[in-house]
One Martini backbone bead per residue (centre of mass of N, CA, C, O) as a GRO file, in nm:
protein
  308
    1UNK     BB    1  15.473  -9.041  -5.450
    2UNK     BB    2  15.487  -9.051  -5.759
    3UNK     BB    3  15.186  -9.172  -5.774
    4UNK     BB    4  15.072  -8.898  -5.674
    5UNK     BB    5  15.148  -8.671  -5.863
    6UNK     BB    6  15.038  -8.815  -6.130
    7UNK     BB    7  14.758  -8.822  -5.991
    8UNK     BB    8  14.733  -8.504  -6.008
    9UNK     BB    9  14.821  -8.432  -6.304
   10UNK     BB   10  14.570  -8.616  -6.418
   11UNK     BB   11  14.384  -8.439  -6.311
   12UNK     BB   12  14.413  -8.200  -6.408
   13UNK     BB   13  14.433  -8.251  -6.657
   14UNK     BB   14  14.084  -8.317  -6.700
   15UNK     BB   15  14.037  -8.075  -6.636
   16UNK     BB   16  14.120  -7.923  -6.901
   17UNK     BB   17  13.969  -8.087  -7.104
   18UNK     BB   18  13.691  -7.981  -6.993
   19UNK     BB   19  13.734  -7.679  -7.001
   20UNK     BB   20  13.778  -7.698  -7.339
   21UNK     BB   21  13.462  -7.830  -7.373
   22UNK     BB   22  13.290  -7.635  -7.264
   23UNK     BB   23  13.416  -7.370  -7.423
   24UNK     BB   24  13.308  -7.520  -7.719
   25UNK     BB   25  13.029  -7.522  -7.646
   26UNK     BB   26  12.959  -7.226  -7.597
   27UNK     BB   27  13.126  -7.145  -7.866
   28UNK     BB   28  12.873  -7.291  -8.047
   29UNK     BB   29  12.608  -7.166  -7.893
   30UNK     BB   30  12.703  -6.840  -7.988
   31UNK     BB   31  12.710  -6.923  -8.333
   32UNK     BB   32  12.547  -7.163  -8.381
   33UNK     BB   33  12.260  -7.205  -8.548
   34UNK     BB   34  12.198  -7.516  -8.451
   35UNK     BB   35  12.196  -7.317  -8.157
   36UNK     BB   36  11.978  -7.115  -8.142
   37UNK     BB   37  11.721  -7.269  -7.972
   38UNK     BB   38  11.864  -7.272  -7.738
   39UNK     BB   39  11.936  -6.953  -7.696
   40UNK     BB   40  11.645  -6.906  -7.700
   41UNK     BB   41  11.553  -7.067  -7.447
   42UNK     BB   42  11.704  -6.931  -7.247
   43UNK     BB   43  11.626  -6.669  -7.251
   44UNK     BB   44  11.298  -6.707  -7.195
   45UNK     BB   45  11.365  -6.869  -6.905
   46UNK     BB   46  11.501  -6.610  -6.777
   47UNK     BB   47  11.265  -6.397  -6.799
   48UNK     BB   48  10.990  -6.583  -6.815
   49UNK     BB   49  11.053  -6.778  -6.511
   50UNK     BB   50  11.308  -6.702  -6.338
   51UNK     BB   51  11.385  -6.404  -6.304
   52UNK     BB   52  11.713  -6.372  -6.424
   53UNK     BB   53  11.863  -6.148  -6.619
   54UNK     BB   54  12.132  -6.054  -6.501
   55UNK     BB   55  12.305  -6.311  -6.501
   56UNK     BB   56  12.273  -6.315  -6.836
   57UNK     BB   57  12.264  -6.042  -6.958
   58UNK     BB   58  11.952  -5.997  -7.067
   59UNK     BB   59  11.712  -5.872  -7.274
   60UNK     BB   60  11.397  -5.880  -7.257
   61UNK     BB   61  11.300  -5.669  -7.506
   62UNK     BB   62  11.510  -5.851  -7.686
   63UNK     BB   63  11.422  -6.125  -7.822
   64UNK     BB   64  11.457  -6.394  -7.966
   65UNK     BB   65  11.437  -6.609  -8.275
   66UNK     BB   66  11.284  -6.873  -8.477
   67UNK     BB   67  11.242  -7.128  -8.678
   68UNK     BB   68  11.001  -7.352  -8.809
   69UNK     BB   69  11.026  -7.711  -8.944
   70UNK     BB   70  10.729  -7.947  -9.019
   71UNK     BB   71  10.623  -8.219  -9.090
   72UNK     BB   72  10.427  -8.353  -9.334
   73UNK     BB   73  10.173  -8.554  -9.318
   74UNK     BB   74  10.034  -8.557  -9.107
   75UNK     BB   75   9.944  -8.539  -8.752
   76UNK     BB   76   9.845  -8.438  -8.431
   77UNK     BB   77   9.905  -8.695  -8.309
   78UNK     BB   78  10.172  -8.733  -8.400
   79UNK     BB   79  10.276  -8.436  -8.280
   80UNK     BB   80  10.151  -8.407  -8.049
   81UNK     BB   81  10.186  -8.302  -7.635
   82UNK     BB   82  10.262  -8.054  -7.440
   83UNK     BB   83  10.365  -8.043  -7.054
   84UNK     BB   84  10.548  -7.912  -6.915
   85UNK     BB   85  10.668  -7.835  -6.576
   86UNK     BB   86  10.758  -7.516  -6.650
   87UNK     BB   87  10.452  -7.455  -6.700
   88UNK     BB   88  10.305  -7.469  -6.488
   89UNK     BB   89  10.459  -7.312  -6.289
   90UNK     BB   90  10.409  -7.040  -6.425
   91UNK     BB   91  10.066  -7.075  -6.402
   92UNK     BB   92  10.081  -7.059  -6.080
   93UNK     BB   93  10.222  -6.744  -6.125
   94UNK     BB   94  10.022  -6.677  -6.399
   95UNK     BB   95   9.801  -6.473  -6.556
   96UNK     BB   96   9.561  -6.554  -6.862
   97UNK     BB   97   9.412  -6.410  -7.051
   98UNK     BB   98   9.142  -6.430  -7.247
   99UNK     BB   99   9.310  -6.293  -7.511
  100UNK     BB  100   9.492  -6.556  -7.469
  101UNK     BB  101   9.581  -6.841  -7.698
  102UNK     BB  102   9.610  -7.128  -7.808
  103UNK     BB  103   9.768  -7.321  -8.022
  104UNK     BB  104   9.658  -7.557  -8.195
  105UNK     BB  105   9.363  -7.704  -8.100
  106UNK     BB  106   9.371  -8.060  -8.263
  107UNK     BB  107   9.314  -8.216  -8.019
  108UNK     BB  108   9.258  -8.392  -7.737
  109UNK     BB  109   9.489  -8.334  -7.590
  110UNK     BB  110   9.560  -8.060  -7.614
  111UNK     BB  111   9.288  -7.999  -7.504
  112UNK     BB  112   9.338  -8.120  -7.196
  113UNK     BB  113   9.543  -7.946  -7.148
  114UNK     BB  114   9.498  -7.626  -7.200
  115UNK     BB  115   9.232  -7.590  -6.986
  116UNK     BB  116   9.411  -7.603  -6.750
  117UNK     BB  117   9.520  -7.267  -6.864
  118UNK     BB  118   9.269  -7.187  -7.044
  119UNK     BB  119   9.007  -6.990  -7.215
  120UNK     BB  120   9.144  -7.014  -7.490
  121UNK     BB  121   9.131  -7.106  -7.861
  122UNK     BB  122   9.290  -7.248  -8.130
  123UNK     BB  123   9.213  -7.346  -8.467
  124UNK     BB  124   9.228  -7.579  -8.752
  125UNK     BB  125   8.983  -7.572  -9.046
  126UNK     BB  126   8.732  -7.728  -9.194
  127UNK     BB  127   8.493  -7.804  -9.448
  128UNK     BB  128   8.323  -8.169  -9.444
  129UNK     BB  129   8.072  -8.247  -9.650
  130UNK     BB  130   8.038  -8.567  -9.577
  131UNK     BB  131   8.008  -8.466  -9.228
  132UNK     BB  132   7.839  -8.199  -9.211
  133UNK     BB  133   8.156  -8.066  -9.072
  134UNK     BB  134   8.432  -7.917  -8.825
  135UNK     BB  135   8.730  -8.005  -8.882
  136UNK     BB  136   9.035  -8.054  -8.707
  137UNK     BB  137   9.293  -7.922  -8.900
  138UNK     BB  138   9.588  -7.882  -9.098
  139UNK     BB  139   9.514  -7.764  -9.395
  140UNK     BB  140   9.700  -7.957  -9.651
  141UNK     BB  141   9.968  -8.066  -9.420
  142UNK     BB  142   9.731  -8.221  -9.283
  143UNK     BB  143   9.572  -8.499  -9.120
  144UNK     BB  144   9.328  -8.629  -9.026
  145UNK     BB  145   9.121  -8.753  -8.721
  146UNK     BB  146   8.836  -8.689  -8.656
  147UNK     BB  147   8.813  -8.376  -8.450
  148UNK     BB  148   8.536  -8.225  -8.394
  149UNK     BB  149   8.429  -7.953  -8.295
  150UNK     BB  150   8.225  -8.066  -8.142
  151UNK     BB  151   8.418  -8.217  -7.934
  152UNK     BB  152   8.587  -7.962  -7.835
  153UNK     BB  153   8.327  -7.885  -7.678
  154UNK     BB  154   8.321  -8.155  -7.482
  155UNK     BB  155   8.566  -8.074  -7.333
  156UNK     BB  156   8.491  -7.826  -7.276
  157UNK     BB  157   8.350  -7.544  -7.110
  158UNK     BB  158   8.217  -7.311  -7.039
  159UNK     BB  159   8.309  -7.042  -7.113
  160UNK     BB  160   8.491  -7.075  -7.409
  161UNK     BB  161   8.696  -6.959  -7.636
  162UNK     BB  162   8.724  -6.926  -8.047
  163UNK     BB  163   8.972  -6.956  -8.280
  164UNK     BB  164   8.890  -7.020  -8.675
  165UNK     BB  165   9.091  -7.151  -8.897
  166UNK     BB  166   8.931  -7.126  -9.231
  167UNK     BB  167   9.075  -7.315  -9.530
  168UNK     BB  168   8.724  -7.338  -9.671
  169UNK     BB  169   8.608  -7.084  -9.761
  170UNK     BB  170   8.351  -7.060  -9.958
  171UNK     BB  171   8.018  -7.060 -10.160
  172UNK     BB  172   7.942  -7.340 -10.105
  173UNK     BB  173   7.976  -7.326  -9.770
  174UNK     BB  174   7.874  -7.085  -9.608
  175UNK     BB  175   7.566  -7.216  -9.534
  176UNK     BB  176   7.641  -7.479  -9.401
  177UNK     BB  177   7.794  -7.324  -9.157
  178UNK     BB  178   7.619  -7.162  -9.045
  179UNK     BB  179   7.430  -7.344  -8.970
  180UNK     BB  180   7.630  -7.539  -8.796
  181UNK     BB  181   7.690  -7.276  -8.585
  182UNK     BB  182   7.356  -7.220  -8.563
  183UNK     BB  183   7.323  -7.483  -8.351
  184UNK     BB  184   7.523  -7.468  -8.175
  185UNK     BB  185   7.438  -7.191  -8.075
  186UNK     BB  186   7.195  -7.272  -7.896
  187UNK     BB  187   7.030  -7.297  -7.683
  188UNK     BB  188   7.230  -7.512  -7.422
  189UNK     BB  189   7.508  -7.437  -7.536
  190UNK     BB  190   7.871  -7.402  -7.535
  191UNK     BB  191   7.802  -7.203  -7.780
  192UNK     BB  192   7.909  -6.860  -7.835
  193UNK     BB  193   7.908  -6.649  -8.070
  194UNK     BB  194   8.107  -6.450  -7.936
  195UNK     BB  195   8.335  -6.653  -7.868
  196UNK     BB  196   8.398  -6.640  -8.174
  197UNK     BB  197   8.662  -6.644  -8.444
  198UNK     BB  198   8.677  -6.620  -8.778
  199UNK     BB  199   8.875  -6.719  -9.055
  200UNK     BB  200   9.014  -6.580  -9.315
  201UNK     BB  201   9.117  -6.517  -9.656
  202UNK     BB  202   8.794  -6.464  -9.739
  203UNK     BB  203   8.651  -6.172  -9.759
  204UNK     BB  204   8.377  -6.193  -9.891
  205UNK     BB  205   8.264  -6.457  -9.756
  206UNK     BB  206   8.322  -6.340  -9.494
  207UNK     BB  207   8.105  -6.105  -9.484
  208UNK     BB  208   7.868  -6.265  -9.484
  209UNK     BB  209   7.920  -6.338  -9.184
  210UNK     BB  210   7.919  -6.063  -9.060
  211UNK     BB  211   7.591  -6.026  -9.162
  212UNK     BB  212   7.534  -6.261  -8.935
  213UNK     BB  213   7.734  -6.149  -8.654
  214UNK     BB  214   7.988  -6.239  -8.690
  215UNK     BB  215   8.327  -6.295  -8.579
  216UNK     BB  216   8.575  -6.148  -8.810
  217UNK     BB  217   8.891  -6.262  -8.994
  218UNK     BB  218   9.107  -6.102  -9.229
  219UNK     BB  219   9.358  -6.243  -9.335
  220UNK     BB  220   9.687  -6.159  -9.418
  221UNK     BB  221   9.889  -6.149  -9.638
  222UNK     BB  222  10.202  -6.127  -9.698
  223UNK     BB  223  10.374  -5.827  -9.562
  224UNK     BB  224  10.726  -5.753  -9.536
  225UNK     BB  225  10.901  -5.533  -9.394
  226UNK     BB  226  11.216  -5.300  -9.533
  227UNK     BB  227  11.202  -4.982  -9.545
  228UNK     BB  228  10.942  -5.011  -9.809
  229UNK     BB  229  10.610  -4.924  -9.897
  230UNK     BB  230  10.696  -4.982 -10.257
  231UNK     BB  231  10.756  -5.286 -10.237
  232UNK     BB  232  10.419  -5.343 -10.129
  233UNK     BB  233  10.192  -5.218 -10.330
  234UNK     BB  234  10.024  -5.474 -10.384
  235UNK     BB  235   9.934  -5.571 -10.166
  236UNK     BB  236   9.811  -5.313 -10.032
  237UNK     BB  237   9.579  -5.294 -10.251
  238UNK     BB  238   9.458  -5.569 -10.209
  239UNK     BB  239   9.346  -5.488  -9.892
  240UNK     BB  240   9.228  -5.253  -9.916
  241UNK     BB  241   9.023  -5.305 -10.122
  242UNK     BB  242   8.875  -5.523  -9.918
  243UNK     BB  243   8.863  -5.403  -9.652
  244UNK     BB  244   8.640  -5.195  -9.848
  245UNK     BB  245   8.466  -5.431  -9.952
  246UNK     BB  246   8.495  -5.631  -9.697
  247UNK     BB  247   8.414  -5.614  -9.431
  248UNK     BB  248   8.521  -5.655  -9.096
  249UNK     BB  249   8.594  -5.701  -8.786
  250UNK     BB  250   8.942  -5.792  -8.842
  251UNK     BB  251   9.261  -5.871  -8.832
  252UNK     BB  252   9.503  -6.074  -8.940
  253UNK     BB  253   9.839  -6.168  -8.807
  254UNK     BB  254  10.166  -6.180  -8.747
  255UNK     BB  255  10.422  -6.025  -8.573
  256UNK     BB  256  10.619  -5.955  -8.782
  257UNK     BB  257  10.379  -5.746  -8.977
  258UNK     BB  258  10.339  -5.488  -8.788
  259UNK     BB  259  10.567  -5.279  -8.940
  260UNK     BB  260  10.356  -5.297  -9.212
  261UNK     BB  261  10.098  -5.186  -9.050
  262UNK     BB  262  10.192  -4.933  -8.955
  263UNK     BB  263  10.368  -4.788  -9.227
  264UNK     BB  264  10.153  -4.908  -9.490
  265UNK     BB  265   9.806  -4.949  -9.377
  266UNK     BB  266   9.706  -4.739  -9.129
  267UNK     BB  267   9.742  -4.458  -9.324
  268UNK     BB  268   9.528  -4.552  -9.514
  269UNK     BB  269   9.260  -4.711  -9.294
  270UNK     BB  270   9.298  -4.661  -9.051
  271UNK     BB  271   9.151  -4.789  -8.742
  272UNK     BB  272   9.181  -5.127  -8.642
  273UNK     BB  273   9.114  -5.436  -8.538
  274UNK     BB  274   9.341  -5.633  -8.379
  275UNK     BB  275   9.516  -6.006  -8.470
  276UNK     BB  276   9.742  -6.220  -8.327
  277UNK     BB  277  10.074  -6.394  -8.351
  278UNK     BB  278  10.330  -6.528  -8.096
  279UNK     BB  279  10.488  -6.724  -7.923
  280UNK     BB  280  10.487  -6.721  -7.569
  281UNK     BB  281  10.380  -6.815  -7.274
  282UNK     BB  282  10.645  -6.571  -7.135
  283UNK     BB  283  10.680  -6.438  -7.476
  284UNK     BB  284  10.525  -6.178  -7.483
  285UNK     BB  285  10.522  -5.942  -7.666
  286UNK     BB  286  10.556  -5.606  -7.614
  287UNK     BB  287  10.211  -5.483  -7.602
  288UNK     BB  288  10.049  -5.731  -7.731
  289UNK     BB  289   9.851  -5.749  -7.531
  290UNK     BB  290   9.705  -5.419  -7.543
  291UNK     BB  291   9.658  -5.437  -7.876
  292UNK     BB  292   9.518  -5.691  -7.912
  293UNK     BB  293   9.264  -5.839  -7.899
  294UNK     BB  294   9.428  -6.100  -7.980
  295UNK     BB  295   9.628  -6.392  -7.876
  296UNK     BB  296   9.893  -6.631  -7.972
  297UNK     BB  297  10.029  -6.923  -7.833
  298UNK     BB  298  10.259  -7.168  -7.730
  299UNK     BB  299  10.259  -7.434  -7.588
  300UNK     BB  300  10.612  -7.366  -7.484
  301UNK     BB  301  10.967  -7.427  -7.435
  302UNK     BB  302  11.012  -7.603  -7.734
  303UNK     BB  303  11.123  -7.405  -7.989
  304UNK     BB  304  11.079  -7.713  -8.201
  305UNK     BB  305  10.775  -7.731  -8.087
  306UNK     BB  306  10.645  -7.545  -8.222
  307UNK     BB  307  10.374  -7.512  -8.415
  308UNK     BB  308  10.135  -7.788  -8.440
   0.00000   0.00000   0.00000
């Protein structure tokens, strides 16, 4: 009797040391920055893949963000590429437009994975003089990998859209580049010129581009508002400057850069379209899907592995 006793009491203390466990991991998940990438994907996950956010009494129109912070000087081989199978799952009951793009797809493994859920792909290149090609890496963050254009398109289907982060447009190289991208679209290739979007910081020689029917996006400088246009006048007149002196088909920026654009860009230059960036194929922000022509999103539910 007395060893039953024993045994019950042990079982409750064990009981309560495990409830005041479990009470701690909470209460660490809820107030720890290093925590705070669970507390992101949790969010995400209750309200675009499982849709139950009521039960985690979540706001799904105010989700939360982190920032990702990736090893340098590596490669997109060695960054590997995700397949959740909880991202299966989202994409076998929703559909994404062919304006939503996945991001970085700058391998062949990447490109075999998101071909089986998207129509359109984003990927970061330079033009490699010496292979008289358009090299796919993130550079000069990252190593080639030699994973040509070229390439890109033997893996993917016909009807297929590219949005091409040019990381090495100048005046050396930009007629090197016309010919080579208007030799890919001549007939009977997998690339149509209307499919691709070129993308630069370079809005001069990227104008040459436009003029060229190329469709052009001018990457626009780092230019986040605070409640004050005038914290960010220099950038800008630079800007506009730019955008008036270089047309462009579009501009792009990051979603968190909209509400710069809204307040002090666009009373400026008046109505232009837009292309952005941001967030997971299950969490696009409200309204971005039928704002921008385009929008990229991370193929990932694991919120530190996005962005690569």
């Amino acid at each position: 009797m007395i060893t039953l006793i024993v045994h019950k009491m042990s079982i409750r203390h064990v009981k309560k040391i495990l409830l005041a466990i479990i009470i701690l991991i909470l209460l660490l998940i809820s107030v720890s920055n290093t925590m705070k990438p669970i507390r992101v994907f949790v969010a995400y996950y209750s309200c675009r893949i499982l849709s139950y956010p009521n039960i985690l009494n979540i706001d799904c129109n105010k989700l939360p963000t982190v920032s990702v912070t990736l090893p340098k000087l590596t490669d997109a081989n060695s960054l590997g590429a995700e397949d959740p199978a909880e991202l299966d799952l989202f994409f076998k009951n929703h559909t994404i437009g062919k304006h939503i793009y996945a991001h970085r797809t700058n391998s062949p493994k990447r490109a075999k994975i998101y071909k089986k859920y998207y129509s359109s792909f984003e990927f970061d290149a330079i033009w490699d003089k010496k292979k008289s090609a358009i090299d796919i890496y993130h550079w000069p963050e990252r190593k080639s990998i030699s994973f040509l254009f070229s390439d890109l398109l033997t893996i993917m289907d016909q009807d297929k859209y590219y949005w091409m982060d040019l990381k090495n447009l100048n005046n050396d190289n930009y007629i090197d580049i016309v010919k080579y991208i208007e030799n890919m679209t001549s007939e009977g290739t997998k690339l149509q010129k209307d499919h691709l979007i070129i993308e630069s910081k370079n809005p001069k020689i990227l104008s040459l581009l436009e003029k060229r029917n190329f469709y052009t996006s001018y990457y626009l400088p780092d230019a986040i508002f605070k409640d004050n246009c005038n914290d960010l006048e220099s950038v800008t007149k630079i800007i506009v400057n730019n955008i008036e002196a270089y047309p462009t088909r579009y501009i792009s920026f990051p979603y968190e850069q909209q509400p710069y654009i809204d307040h002090c860009l666009l009373p400026i230059i008046g109505d232009i379209k837009q292309l952005s960036w941001g967030g997971l194929p299950f969490a696009i922000p409200p309204g971005a899907s039928t704002r921008y022509r385009a929008y990229i999103v991370d193929h990932s539910i694991y919120t530190l592995g996005s962005g690569i």
